[in-house]
Predicted model as a PDB file, atoms N, CA, C, CB and O in Angstrom, pLDDT in the B-factor column:
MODEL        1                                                                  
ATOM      1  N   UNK A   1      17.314   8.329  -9.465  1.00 72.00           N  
ATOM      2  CA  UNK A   1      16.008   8.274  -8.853  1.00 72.00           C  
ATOM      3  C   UNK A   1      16.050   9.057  -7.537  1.00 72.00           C  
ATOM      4  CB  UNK A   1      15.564   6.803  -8.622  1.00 72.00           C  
ATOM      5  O   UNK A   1      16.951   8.797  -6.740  1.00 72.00           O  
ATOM      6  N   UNK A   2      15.058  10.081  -7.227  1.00 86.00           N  
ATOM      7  CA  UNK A   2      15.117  10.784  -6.038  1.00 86.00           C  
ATOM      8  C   UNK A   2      14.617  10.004  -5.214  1.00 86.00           C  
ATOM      9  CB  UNK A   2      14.542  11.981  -5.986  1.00 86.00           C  
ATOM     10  O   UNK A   2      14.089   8.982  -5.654  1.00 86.00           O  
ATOM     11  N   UNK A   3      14.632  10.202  -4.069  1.00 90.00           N  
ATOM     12  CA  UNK A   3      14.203   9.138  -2.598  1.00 90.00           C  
ATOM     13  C   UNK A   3      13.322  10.276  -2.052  1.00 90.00           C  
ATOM     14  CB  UNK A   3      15.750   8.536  -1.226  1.00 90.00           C  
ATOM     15  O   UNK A   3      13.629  11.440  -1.795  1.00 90.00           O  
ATOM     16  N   UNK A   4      11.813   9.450  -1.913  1.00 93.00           N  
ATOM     17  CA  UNK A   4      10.929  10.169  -1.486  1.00 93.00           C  
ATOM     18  C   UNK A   4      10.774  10.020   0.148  1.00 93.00           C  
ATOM     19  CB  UNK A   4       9.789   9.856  -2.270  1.00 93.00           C  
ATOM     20  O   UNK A   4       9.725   9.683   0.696  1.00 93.00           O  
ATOM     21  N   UNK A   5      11.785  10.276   0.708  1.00 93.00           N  
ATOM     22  CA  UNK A   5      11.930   9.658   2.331  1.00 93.00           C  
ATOM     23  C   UNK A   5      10.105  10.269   3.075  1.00 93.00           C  
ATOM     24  CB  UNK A   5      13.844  10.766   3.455  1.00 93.00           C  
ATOM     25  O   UNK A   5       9.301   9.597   3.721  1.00 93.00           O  
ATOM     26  N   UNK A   6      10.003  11.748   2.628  1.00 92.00           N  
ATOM     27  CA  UNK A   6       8.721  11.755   3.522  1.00 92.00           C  
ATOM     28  C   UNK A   6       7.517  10.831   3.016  1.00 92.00           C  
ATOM     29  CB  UNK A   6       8.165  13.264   3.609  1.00 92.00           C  
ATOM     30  O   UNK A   6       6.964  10.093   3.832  1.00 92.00           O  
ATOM     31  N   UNK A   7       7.184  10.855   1.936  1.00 93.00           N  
ATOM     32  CA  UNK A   7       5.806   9.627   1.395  1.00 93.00           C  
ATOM     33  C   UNK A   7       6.276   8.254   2.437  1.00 93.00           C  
ATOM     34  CB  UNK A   7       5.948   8.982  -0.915  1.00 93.00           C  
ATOM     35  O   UNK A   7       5.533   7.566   3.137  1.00 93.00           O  
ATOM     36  N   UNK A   8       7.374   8.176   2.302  1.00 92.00           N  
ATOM     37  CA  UNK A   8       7.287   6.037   2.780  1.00 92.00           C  
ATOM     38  C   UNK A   8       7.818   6.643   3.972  1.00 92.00           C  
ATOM     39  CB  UNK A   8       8.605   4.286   1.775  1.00 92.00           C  
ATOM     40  O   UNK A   8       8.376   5.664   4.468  1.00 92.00           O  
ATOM     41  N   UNK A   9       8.030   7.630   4.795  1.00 90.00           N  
ATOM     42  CA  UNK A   9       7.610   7.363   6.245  1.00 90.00           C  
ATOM     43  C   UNK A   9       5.974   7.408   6.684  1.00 90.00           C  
ATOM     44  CB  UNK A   9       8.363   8.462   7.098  1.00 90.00           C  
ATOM     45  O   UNK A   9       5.307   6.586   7.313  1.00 90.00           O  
ATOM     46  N   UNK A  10       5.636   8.614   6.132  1.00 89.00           N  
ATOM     47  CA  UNK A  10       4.031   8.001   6.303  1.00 89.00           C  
ATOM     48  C   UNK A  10       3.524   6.473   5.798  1.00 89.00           C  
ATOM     49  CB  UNK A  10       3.059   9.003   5.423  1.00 89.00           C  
ATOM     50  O   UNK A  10       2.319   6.246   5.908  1.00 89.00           O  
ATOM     51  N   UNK A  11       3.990   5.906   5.504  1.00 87.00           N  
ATOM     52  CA  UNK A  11       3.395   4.456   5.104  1.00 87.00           C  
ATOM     53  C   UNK A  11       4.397   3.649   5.581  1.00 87.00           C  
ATOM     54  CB  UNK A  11       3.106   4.137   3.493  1.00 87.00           C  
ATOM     55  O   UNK A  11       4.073   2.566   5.094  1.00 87.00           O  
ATOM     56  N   UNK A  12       5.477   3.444   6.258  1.00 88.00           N  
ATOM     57  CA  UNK A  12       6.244   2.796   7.432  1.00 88.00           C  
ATOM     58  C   UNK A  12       5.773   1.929   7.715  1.00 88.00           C  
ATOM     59  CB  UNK A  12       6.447   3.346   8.510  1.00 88.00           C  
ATOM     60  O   UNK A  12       4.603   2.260   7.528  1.00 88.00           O  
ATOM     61  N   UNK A  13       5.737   0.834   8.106  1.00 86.00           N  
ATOM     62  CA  UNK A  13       5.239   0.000   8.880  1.00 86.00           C  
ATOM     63  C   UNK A  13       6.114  -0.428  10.017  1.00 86.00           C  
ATOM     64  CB  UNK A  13       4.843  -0.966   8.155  1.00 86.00           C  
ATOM     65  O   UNK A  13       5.631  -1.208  10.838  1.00 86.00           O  
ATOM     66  N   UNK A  14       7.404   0.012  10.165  1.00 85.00           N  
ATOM     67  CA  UNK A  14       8.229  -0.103  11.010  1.00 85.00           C  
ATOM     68  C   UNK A  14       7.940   0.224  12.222  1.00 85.00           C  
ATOM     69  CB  UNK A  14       9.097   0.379  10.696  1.00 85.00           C  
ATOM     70  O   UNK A  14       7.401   1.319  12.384  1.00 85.00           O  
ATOM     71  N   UNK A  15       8.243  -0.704  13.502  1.00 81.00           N  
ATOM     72  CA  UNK A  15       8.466   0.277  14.900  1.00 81.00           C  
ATOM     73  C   UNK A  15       9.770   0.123  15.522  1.00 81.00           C  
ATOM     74  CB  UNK A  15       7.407  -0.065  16.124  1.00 81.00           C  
ATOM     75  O   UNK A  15       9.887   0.280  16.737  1.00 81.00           O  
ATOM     76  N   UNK A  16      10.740  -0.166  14.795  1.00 76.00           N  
ATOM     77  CA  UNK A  16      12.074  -0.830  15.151  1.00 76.00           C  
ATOM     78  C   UNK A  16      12.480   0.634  14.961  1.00 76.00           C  
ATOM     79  CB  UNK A  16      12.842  -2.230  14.159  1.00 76.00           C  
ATOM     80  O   UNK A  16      11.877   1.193  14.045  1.00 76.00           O  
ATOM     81  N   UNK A  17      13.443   1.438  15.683  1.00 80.00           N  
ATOM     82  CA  UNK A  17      14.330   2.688  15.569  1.00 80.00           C  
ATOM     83  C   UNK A  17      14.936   2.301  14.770  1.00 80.00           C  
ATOM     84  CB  UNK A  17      15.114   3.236  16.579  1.00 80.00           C  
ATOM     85  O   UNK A  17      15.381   1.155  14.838  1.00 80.00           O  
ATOM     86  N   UNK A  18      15.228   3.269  13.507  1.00 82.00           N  
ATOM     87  CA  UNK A  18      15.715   2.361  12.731  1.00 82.00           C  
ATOM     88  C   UNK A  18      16.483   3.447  11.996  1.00 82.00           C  
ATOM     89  CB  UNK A  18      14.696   1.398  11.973  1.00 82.00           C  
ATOM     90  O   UNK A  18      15.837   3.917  11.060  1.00 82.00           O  
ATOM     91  N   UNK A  19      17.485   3.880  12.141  1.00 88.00           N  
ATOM     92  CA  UNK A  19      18.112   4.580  10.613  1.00 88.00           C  
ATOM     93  C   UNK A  19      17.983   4.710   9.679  1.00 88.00           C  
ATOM     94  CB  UNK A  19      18.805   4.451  10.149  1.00 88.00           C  
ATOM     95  O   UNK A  19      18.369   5.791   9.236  1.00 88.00           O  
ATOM     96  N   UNK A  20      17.427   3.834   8.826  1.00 91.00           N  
ATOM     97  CA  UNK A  20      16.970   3.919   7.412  1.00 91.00           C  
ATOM     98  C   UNK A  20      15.488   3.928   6.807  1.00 91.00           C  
ATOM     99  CB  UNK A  20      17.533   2.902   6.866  1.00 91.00           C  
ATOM    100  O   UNK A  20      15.087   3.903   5.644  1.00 91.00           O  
ATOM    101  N   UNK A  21      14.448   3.997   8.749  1.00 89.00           N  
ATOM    102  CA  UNK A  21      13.308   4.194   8.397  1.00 89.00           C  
ATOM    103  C   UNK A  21      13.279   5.189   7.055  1.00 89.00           C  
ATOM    104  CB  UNK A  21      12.625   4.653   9.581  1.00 89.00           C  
ATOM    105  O   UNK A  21      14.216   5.973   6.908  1.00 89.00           O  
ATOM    106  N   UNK A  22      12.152   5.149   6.039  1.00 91.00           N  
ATOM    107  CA  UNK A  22      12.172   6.039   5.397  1.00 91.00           C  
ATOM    108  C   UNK A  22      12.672   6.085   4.121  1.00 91.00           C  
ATOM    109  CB  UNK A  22      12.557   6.692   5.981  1.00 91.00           C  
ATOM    110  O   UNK A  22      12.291   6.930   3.311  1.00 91.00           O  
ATOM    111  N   UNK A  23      13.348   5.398   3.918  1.00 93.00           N  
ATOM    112  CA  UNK A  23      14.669   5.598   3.131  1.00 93.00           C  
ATOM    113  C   UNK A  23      14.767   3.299   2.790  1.00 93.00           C  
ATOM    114  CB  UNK A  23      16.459   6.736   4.649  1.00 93.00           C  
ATOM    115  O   UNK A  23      15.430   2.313   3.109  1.00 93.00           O  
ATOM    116  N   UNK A  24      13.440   3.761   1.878  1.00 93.00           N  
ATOM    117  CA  UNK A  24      13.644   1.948   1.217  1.00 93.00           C  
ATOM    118  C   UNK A  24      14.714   1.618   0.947  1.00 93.00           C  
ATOM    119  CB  UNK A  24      13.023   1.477  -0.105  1.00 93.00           C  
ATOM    120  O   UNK A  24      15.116   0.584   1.482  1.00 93.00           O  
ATOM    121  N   UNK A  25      15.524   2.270   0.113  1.00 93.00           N  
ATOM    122  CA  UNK A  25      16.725   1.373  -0.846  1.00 93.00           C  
ATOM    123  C   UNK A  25      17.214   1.132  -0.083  1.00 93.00           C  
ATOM    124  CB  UNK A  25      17.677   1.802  -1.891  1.00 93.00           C  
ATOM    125  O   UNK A  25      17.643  -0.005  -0.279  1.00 93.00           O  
ATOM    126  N   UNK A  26      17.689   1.704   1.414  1.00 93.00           N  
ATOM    127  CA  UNK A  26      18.964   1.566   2.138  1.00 93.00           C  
ATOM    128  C   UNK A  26      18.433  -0.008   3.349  1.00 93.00           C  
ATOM    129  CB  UNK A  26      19.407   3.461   3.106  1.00 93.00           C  
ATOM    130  O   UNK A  26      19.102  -0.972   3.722  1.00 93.00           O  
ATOM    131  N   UNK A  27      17.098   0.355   3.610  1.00 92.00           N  
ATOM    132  CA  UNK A  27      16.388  -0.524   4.584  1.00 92.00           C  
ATOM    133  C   UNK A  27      16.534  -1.722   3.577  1.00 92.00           C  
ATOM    134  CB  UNK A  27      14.709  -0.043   5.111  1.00 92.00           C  
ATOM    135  O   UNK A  27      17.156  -2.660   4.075  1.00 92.00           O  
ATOM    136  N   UNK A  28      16.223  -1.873   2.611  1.00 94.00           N  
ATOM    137  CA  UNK A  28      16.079  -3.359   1.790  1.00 94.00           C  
ATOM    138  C   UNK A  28      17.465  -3.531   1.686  1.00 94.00           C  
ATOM    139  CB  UNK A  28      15.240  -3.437   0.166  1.00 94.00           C  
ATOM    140  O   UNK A  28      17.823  -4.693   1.877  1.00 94.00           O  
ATOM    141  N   UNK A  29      18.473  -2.614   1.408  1.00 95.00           N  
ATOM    142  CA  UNK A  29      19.828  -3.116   1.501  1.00 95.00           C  
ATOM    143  C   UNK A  29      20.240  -4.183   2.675  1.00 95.00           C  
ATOM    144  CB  UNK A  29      20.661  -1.920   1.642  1.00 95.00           C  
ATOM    145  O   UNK A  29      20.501  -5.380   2.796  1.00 95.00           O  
ATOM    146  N   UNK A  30      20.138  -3.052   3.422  1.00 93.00           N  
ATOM    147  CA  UNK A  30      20.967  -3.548   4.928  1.00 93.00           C  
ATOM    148  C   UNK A  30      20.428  -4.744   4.921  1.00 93.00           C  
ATOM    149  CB  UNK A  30      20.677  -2.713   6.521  1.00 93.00           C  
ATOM    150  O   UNK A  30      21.150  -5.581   4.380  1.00 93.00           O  
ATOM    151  N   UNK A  31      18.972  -5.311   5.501  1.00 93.00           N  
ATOM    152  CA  UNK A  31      18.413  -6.487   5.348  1.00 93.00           C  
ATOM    153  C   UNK A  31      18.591  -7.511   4.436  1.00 93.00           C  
ATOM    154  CB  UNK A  31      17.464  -6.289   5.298  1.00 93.00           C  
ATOM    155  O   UNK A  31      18.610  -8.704   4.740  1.00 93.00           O  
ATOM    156  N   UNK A  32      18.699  -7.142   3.524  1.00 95.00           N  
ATOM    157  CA  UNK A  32      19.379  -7.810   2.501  1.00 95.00           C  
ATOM    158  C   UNK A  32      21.123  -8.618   2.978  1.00 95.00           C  
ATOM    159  CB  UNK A  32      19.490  -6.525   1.302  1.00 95.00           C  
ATOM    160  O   UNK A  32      21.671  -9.680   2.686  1.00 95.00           O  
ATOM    161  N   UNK A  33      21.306  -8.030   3.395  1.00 96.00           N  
ATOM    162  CA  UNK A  33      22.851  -7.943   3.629  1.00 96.00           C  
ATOM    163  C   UNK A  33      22.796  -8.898   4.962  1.00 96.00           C  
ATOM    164  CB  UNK A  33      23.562  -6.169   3.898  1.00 96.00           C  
ATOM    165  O   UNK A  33      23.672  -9.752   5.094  1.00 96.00           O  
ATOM    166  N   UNK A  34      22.015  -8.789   5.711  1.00 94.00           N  
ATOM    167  CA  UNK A  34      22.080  -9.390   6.874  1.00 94.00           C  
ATOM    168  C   UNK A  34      20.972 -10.752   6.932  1.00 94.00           C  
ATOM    169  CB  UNK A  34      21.813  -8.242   7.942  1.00 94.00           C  
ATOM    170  O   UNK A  34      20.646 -11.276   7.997  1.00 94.00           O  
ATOM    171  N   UNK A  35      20.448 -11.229   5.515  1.00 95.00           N  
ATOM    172  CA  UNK A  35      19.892 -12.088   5.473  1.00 95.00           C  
ATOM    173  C   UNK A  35      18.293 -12.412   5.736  1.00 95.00           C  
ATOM    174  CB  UNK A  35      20.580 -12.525   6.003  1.00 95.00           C  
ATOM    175  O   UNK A  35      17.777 -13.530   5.720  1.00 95.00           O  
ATOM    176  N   UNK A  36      17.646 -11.158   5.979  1.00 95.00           N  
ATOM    177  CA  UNK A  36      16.508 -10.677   6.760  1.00 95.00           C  
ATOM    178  C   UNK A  36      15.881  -9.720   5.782  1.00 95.00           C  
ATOM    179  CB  UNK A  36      16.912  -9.986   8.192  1.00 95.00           C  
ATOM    180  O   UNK A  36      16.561  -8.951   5.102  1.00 95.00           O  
ATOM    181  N   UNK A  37      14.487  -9.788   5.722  1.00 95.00           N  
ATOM    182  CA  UNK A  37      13.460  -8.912   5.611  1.00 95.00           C  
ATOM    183  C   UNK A  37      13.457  -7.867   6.347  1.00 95.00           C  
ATOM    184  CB  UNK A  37      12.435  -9.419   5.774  1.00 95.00           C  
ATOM    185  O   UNK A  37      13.880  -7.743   7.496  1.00 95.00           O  
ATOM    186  N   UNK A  38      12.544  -6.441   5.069  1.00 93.00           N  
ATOM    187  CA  UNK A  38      12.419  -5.356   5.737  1.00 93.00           C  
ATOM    188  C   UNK A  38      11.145  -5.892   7.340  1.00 93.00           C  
ATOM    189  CB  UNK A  38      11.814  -4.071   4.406  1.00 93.00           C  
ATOM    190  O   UNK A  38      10.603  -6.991   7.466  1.00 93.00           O  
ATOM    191  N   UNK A  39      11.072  -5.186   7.902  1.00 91.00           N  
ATOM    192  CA  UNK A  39      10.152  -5.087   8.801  1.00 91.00           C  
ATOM    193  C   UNK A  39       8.213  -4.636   7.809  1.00 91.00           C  
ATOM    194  CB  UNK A  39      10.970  -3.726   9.978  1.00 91.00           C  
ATOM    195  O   UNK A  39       7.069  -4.875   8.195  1.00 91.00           O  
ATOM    196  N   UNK A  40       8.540  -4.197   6.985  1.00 91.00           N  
ATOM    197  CA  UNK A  40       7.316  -3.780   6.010  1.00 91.00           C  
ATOM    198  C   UNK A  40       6.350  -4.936   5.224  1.00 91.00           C  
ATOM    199  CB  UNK A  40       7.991  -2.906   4.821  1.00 91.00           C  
ATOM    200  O   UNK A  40       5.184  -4.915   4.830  1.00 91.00           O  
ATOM    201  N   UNK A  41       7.708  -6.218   5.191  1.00 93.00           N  
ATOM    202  CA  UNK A  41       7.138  -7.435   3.999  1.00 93.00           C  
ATOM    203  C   UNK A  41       6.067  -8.010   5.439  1.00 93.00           C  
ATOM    204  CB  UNK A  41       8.814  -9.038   3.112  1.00 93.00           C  
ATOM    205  O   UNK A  41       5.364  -8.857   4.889  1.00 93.00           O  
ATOM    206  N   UNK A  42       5.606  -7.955   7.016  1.00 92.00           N  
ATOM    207  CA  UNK A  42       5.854  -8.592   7.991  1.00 92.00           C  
ATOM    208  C   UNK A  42       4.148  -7.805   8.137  1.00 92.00           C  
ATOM    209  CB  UNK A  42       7.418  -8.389   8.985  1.00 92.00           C  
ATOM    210  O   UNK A  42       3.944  -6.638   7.803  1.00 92.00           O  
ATOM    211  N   UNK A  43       3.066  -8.738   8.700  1.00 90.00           N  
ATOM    212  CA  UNK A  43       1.946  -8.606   8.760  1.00 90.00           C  
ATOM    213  C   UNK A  43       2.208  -7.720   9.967  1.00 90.00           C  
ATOM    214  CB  UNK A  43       1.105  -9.807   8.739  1.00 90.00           C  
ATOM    215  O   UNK A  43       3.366  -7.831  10.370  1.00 90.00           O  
ATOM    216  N   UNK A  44       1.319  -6.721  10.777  1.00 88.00           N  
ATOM    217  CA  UNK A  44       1.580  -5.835  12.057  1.00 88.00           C  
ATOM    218  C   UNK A  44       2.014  -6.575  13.353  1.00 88.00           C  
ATOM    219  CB  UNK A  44       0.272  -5.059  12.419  1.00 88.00           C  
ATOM    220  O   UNK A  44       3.056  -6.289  13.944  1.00 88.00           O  
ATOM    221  N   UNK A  45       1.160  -7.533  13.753  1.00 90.00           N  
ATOM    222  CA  UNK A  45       1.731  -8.443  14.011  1.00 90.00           C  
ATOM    223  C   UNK A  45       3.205  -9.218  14.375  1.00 90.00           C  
ATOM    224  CB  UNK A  45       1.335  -8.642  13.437  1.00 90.00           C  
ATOM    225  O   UNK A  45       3.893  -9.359  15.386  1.00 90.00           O  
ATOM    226  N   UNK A  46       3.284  -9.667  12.841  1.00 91.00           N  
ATOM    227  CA  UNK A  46       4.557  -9.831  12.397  1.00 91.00           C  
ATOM    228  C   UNK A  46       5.938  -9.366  13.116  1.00 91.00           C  
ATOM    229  CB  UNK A  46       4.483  -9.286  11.280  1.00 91.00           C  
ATOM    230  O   UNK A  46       6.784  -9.841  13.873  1.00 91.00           O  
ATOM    231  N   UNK A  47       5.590  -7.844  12.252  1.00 88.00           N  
ATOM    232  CA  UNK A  47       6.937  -6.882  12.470  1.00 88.00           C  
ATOM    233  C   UNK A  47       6.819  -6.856  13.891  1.00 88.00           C  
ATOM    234  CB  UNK A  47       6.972  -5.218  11.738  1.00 88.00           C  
ATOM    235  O   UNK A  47       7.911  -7.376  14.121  1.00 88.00           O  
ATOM    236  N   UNK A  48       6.288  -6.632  15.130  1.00 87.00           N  
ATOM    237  CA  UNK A  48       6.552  -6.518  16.439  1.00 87.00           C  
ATOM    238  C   UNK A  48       7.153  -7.287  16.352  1.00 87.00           C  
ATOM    239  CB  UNK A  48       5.795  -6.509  17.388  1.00 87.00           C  
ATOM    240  O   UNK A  48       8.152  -6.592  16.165  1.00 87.00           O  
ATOM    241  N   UNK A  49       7.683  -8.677  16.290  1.00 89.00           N  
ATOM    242  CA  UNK A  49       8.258  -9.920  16.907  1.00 89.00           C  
ATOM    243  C   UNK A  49       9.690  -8.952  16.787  1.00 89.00           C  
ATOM    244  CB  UNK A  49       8.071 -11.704  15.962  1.00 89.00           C  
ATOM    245  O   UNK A  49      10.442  -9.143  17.743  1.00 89.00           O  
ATOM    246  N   UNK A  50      10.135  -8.066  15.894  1.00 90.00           N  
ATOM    247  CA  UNK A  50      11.210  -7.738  15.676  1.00 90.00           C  
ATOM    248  C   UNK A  50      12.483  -8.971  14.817  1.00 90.00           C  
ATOM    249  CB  UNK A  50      11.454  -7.263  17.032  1.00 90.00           C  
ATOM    250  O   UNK A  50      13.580  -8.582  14.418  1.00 90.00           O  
ATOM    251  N   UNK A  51      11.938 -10.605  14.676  1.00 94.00           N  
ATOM    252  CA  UNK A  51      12.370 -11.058  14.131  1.00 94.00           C  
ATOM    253  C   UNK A  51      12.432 -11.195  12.762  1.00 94.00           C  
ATOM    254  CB  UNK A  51      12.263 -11.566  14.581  1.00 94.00           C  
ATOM    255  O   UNK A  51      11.611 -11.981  12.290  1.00 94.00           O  
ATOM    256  N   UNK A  52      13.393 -10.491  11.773  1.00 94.00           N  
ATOM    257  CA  UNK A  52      13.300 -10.231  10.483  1.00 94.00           C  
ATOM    258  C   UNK A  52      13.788 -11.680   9.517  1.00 94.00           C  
ATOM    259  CB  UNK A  52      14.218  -8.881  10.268  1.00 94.00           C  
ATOM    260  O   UNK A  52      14.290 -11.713   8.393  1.00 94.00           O  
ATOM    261  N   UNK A  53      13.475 -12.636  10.306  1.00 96.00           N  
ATOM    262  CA  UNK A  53      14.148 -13.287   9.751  1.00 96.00           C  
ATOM    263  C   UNK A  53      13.624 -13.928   8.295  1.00 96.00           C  
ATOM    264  CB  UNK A  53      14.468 -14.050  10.673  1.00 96.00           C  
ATOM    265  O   UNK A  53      12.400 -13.844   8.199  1.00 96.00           O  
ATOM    266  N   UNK A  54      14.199 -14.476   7.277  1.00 96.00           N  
ATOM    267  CA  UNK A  54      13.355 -15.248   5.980  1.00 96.00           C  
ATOM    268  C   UNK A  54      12.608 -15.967   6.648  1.00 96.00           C  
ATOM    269  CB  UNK A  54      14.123 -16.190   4.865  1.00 96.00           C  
ATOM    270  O   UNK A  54      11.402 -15.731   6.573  1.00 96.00           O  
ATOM    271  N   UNK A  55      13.193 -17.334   7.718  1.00 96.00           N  
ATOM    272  CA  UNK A  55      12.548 -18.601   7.943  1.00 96.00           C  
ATOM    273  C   UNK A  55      11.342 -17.833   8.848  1.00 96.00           C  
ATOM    274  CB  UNK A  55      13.602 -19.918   8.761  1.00 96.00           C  
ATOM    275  O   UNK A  55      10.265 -18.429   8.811  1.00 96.00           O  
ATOM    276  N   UNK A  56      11.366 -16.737   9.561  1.00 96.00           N  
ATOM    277  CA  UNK A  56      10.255 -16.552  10.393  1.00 96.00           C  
ATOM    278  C   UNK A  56       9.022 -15.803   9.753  1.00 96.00           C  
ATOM    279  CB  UNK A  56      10.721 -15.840  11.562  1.00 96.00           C  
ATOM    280  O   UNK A  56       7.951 -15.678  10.347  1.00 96.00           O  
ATOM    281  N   UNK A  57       9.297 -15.271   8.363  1.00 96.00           N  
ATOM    282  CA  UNK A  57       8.874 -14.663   7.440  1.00 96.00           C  
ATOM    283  C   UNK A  57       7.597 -15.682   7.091  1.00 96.00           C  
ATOM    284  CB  UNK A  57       9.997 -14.369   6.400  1.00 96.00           C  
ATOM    285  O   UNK A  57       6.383 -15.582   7.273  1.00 96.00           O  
ATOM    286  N   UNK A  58       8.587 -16.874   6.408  1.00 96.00           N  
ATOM    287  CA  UNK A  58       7.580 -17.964   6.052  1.00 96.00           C  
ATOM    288  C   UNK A  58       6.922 -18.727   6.604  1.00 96.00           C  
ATOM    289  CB  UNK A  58       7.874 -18.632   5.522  1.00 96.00           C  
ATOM    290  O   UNK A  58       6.007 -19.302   6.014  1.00 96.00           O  
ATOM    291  N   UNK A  59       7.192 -18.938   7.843  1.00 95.00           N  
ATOM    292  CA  UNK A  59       6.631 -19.682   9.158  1.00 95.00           C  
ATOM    293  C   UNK A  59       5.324 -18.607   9.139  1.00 95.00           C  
ATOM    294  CB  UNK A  59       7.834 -19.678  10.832  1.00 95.00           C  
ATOM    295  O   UNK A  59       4.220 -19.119   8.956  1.00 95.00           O  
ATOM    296  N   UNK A  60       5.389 -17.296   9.301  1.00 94.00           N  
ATOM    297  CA  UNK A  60       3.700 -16.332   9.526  1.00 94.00           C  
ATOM    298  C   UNK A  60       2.942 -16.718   8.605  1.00 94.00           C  
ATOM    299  CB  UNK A  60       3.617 -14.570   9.346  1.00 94.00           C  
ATOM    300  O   UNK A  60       1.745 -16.998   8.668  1.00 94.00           O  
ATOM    301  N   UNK A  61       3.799 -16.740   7.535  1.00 93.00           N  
ATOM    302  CA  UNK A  61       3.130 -16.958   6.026  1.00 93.00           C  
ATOM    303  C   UNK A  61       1.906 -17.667   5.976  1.00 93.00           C  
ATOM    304  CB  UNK A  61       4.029 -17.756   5.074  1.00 93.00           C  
ATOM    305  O   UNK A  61       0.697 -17.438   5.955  1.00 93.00           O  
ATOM    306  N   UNK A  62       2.843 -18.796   5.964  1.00 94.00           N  
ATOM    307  CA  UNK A  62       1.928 -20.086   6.218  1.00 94.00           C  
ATOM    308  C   UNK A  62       1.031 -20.657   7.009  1.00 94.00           C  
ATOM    309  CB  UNK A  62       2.404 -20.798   6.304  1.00 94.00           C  
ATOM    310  O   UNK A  62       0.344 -21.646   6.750  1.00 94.00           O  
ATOM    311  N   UNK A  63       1.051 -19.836   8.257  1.00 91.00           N  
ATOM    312  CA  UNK A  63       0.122 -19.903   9.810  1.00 91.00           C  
ATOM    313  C   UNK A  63      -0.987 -19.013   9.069  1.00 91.00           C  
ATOM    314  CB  UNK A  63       0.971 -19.018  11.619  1.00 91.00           C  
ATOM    315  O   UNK A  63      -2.089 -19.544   8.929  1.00 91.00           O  
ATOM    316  N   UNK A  64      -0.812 -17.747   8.594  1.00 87.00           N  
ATOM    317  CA  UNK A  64      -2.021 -16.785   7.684  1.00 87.00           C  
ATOM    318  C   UNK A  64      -2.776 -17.268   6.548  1.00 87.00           C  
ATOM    319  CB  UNK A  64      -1.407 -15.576   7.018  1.00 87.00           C  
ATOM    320  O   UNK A  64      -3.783 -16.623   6.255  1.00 87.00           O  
ATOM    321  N   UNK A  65      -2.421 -18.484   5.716  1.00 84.00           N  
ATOM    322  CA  UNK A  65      -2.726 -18.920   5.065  1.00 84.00           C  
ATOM    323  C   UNK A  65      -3.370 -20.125   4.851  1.00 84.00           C  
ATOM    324  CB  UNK A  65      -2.148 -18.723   4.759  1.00 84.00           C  
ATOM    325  O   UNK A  65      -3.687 -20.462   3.710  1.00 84.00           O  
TER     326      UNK A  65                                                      
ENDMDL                                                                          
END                                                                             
């Protein structure tokens, strides 16, 4: 599968400097790996907190809902 890095930087939702902006597989990896959501699953809102965490994930969730 080719990696369309320019399409999903225009649709980013990231503002975290991020190395793997761009580049999903590697961003869902790492996060993955470290127990945490991309910054993208995270309402605008959200993603500023910079906290990727699951539990803080579902805590917005549920405040939005």
């Amino acid at each position: 599968m080719e990696c369309k890095k320019e399409f999903n930087i225009k649709n980013c939702t990231c503002t975290a400097g991020c190395s793997h902006k761009g580049i999903c597989c590697e961003c869902v990896a790492h996060h993955r790996d470290n127990g945490e959501l991309p910054g993208c699953f995270f309402s605008v809102q959200g993603e500023k907190t910079y906290d990727r965490s699951i539990e803080n994930f579902i805590r917005l969730w549920q405040k939005s809902h």
